[in-house]
TIMARFI-948133 format. One record per residue (C-alpha): x, y, z; chain. Coordinates in pm, whole numbers, plus 50000, padded with zeros to 5 digits. Example, Ala and Ser with C-alpha at 12.3 -4.5 7.8 and 13.67 -1.06 7.14 Angstrom:
BEGIN
<node><c1>51230</c1><c2>49550</c2><c3>50780</c3><chain>A</chain></node>
<node><c1>51367</c1><c2>49894</c2><c3>50714</c3><chain>A</chain></node>
***
This chain:
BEGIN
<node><c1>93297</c1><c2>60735</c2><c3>91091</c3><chain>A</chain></node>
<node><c1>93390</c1><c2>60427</c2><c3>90831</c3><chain>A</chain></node>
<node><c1>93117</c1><c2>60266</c2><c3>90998</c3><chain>A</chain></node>
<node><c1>92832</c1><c2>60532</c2><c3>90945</c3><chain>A</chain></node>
<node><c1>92938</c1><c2>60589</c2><c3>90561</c3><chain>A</chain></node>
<node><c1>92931</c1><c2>60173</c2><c3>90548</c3><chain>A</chain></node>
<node><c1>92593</c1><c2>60171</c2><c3>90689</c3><chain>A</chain></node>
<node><c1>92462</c1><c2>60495</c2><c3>90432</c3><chain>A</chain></node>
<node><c1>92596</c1><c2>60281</c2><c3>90133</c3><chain>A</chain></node>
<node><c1>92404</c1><c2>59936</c2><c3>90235</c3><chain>A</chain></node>
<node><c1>92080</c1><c2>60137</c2><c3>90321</c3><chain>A</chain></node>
<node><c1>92100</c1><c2>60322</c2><c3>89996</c3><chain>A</chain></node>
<node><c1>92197</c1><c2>59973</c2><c3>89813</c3><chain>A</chain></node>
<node><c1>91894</c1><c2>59817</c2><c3>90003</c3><chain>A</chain></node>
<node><c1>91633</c1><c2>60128</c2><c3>89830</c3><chain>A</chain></node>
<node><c1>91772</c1><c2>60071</c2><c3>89531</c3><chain>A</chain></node>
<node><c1>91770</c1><c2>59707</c2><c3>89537</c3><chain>A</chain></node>
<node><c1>91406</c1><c2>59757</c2><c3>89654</c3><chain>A</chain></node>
<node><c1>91306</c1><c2>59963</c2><c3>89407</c3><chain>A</chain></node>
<node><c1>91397</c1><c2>59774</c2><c3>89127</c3><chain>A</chain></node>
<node><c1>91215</c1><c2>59471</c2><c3>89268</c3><chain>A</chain></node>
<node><c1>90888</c1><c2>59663</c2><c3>89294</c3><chain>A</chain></node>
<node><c1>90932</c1><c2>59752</c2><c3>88928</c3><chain>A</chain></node>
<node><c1>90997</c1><c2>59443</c2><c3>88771</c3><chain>A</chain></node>
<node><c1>90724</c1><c2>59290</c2><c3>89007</c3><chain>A</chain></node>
<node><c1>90495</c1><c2>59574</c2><c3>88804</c3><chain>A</chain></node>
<node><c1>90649</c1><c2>59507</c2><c3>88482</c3><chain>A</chain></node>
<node><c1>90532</c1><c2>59087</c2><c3>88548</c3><chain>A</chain></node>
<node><c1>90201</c1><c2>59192</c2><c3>88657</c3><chain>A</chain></node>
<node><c1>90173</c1><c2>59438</c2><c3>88335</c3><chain>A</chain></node>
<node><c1>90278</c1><c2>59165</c2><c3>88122</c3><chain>A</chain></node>
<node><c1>90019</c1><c2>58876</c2><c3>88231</c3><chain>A</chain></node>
<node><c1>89765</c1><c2>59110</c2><c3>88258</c3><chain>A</chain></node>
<node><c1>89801</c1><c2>59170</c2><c3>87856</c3><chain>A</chain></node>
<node><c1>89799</c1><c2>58831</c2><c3>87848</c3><chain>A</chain></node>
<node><c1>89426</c1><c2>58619</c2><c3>87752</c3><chain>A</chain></node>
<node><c1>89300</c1><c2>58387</c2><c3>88001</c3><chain>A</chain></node>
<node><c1>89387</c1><c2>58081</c2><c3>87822</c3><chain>A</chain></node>
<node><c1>89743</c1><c2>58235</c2><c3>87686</c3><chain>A</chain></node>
<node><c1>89784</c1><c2>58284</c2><c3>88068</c3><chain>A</chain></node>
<node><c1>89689</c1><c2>57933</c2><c3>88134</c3><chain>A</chain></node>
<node><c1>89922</c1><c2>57782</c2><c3>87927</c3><chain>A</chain></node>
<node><c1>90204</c1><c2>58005</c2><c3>88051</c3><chain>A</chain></node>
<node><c1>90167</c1><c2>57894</c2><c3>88415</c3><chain>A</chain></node>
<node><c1>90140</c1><c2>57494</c2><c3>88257</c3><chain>A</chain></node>
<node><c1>90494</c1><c2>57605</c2><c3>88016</c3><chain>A</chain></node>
<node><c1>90623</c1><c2>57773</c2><c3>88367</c3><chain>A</chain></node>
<node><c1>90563</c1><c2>57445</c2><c3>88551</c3><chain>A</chain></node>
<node><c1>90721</c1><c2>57223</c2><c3>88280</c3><chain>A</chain></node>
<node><c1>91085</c1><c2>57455</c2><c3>88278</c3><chain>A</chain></node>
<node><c1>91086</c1><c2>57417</c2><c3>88632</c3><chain>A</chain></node>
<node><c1>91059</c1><c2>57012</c2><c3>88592</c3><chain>A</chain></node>
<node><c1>91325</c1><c2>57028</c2><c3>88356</c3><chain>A</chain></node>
<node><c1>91094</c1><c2>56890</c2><c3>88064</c3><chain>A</chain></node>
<node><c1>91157</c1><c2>57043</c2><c3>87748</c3><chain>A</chain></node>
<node><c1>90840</c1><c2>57267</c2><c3>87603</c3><chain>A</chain></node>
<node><c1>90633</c1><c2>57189</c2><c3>87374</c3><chain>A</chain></node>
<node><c1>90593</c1><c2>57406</c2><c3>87051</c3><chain>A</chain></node>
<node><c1>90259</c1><c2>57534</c2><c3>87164</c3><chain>A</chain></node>
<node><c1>90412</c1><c2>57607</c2><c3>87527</c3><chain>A</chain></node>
<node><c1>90737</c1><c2>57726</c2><c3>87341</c3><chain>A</chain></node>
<node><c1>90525</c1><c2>58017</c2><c3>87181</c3><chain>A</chain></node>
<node><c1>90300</c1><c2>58111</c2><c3>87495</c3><chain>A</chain></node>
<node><c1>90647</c1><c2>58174</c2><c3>87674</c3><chain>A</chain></node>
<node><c1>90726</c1><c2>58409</c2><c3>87364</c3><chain>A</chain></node>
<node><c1>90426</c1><c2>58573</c2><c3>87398</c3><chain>A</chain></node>
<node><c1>90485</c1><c2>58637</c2><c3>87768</c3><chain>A</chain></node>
<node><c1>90845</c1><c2>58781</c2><c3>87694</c3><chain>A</chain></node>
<node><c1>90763</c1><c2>59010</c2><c3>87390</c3><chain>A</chain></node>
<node><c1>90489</c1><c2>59104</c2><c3>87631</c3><chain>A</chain></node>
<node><c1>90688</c1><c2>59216</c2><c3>87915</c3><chain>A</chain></node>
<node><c1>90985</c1><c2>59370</c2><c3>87639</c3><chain>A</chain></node>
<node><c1>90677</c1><c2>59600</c2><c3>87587</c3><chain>A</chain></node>
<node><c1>90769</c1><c2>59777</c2><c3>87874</c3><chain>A</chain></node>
<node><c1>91099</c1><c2>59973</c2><c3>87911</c3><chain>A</chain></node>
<node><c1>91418</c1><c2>59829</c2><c3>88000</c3><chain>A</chain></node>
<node><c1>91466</c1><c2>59445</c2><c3>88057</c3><chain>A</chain></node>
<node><c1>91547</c1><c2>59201</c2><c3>87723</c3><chain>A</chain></node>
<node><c1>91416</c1><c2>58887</c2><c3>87856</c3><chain>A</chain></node>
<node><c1>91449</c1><c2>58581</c2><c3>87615</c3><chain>A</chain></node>
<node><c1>91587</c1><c2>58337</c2><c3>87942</c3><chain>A</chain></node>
<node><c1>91348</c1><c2>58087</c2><c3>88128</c3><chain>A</chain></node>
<node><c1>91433</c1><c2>58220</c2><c3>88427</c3><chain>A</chain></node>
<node><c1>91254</c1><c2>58525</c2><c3>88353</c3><chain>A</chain></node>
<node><c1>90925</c1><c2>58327</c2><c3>88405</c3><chain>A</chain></node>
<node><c1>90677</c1><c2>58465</c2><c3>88620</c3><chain>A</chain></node>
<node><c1>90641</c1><c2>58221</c2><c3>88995</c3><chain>A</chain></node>
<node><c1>90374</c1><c2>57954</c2><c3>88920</c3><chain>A</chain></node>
<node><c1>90146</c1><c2>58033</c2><c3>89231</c3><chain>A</chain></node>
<node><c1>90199</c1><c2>58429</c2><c3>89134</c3><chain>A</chain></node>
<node><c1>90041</c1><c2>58371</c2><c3>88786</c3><chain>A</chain></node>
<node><c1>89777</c1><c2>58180</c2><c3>88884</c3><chain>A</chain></node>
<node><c1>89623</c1><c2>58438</c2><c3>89137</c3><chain>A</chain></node>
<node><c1>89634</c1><c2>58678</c2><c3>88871</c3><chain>A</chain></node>
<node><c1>89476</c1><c2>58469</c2><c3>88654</c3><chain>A</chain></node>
<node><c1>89243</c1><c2>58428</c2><c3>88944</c3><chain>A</chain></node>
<node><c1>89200</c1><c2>58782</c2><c3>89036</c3><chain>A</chain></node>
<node><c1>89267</c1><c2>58993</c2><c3>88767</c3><chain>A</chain></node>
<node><c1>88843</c1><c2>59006</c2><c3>88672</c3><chain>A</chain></node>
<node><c1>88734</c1><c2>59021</c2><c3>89023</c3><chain>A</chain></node>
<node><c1>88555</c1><c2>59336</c2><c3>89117</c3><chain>A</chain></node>
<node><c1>88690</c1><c2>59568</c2><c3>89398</c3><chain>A</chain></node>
<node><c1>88424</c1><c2>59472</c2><c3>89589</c3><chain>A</chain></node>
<node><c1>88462</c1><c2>59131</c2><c3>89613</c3><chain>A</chain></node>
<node><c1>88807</c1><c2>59185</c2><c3>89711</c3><chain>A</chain></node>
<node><c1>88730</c1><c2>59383</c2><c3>90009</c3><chain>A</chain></node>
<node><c1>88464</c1><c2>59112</c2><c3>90099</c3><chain>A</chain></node>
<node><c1>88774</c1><c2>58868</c2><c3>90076</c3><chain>A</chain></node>
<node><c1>88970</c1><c2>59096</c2><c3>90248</c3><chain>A</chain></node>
<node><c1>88751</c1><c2>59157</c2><c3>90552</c3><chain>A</chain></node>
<node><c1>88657</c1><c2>58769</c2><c3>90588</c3><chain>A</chain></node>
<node><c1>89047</c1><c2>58717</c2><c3>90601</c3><chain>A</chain></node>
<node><c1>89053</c1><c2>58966</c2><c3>90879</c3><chain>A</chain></node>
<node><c1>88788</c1><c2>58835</c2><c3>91056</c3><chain>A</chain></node>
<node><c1>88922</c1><c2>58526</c2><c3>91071</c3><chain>A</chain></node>
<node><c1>89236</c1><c2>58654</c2><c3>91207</c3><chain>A</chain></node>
<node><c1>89047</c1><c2>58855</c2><c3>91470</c3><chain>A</chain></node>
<node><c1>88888</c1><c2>58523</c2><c3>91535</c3><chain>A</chain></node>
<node><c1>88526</c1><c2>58703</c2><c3>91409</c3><chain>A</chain></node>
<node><c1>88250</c1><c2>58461</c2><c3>91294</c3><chain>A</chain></node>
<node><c1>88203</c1><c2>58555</c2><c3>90896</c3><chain>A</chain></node>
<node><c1>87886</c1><c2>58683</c2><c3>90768</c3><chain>A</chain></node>
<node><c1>87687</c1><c2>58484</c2><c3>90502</c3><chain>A</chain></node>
<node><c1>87790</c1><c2>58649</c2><c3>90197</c3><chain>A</chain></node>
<node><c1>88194</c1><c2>58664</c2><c3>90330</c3><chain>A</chain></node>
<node><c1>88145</c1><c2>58306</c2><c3>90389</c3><chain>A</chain></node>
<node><c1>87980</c1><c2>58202</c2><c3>90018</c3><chain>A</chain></node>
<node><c1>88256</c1><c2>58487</c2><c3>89873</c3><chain>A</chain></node>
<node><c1>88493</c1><c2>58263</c2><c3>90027</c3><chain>A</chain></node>
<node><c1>88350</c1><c2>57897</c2><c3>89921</c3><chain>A</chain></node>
<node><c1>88352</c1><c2>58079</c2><c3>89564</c3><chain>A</chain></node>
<node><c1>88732</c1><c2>58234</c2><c3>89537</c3><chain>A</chain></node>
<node><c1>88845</c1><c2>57858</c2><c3>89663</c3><chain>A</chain></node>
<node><c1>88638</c1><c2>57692</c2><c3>89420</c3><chain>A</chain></node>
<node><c1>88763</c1><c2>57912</c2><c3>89155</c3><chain>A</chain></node>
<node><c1>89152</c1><c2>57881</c2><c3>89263</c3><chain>A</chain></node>
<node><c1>89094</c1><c2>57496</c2><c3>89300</c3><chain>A</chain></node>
<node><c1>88952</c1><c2>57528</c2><c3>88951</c3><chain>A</chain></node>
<node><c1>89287</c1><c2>57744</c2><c3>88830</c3><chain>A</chain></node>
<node><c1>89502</c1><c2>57511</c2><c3>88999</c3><chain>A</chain></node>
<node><c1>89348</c1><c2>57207</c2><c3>88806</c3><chain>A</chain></node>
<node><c1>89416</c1><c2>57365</c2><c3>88477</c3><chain>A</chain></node>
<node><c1>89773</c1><c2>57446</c2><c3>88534</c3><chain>A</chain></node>
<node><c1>89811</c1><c2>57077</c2><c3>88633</c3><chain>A</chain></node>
<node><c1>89752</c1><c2>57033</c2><c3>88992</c3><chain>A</chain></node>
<node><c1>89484</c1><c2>56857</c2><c3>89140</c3><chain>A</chain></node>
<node><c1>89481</c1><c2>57128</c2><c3>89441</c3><chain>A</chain></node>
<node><c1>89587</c1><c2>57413</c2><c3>89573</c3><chain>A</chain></node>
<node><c1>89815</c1><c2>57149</c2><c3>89822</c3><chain>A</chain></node>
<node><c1>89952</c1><c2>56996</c2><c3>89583</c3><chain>A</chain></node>
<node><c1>90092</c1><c2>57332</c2><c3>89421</c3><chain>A</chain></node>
<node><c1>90264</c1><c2>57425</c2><c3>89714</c3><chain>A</chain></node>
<node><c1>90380</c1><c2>57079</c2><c3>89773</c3><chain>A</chain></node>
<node><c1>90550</c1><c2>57126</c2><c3>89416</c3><chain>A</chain></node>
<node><c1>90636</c1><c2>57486</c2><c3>89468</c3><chain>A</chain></node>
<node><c1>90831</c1><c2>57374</c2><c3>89802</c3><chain>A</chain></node>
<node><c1>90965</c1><c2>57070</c2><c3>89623</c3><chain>A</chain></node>
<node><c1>91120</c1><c2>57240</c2><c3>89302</c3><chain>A</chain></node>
<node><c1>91272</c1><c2>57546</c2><c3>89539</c3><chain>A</chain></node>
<node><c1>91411</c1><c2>57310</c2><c3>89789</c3><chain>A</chain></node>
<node><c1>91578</c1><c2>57127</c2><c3>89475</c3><chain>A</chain></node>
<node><c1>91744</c1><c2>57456</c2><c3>89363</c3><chain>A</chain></node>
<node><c1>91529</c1><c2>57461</c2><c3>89088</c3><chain>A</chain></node>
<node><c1>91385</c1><c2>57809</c2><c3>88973</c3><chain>A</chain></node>
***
């Protein structure tokens, strides 16, 4: 009997828990998609610098205070702490993907797929896909990497460390 009402509480804890995630994951995406394209850019480069430890810059000081009186737009959460940043790799696929037609996204969605199923892409899944790497590599460079790689080389280096 203890047992059943145990398990009830943690499954209801787990829906709640759940729940909130998925709204502060909209709330983020809200908030750097009211963000410009360069005020974007320069939060994912401010993002990467807190995570090294390196104190911001003014101009990197006031792109993260953009991002948090952006996201204070939105009910609920006061957010003036650094840990509040958005993930590094999360920001830059929205920067990424956030003017991509629906289209194209169901191209890249179907090439992924196909590749899966171990399909041979068409010709315009396989140039949609030359395109969306070129553009992440592109992304990437501007937040400070040299690649994609070396992103997730950072990403796993910084979490590993403890770092957030």
């Amino acid at each position: 009997m203890a047992g059943a009402n145990l398990r009830r509480r943690i499954e209801a804890l787990e829906k709640s828990v759940a729940a909130t995630q998925r709204t502060e994951n909209a709330r983020v995406r809200g908030a750097l998609g009211h963000l410009g394209q360069e005020t974007l850019q320069a939060l994912i480069r401010a993002t990467v610098a807190a995570q090294e430890g390196r104190e911001l810059r003014a101009t990197e000081a006031a792109v993260v205070q953009a991002y948090f009186s952006a996201l204070e737009r939105g009910p609920g959460m006061r957010c003036g702490s650094m840990r509040n940043l958005p993930d590094t790799s999360a920001a830059i696929y929205i920067a990424l993907l956030r003017d991509v037609a629906v289209e194209d996204l169901m191209v890249l969605r179907d090439a992924a797929r196909a590749e899966l199923w171990g399909v041979p892409l068409a010709k315009h899944e396989l140039e949609m896909q030359q395109a969306h790497a070129t553009a992440l590599a592109r992304e990437c460079q501007m937040a400070g990497f040299p690649s994609l790689e070396a992103l997730q080389c950072w990403q796993a280096r910084t979490q590993g460390s403890g770092s957030s």
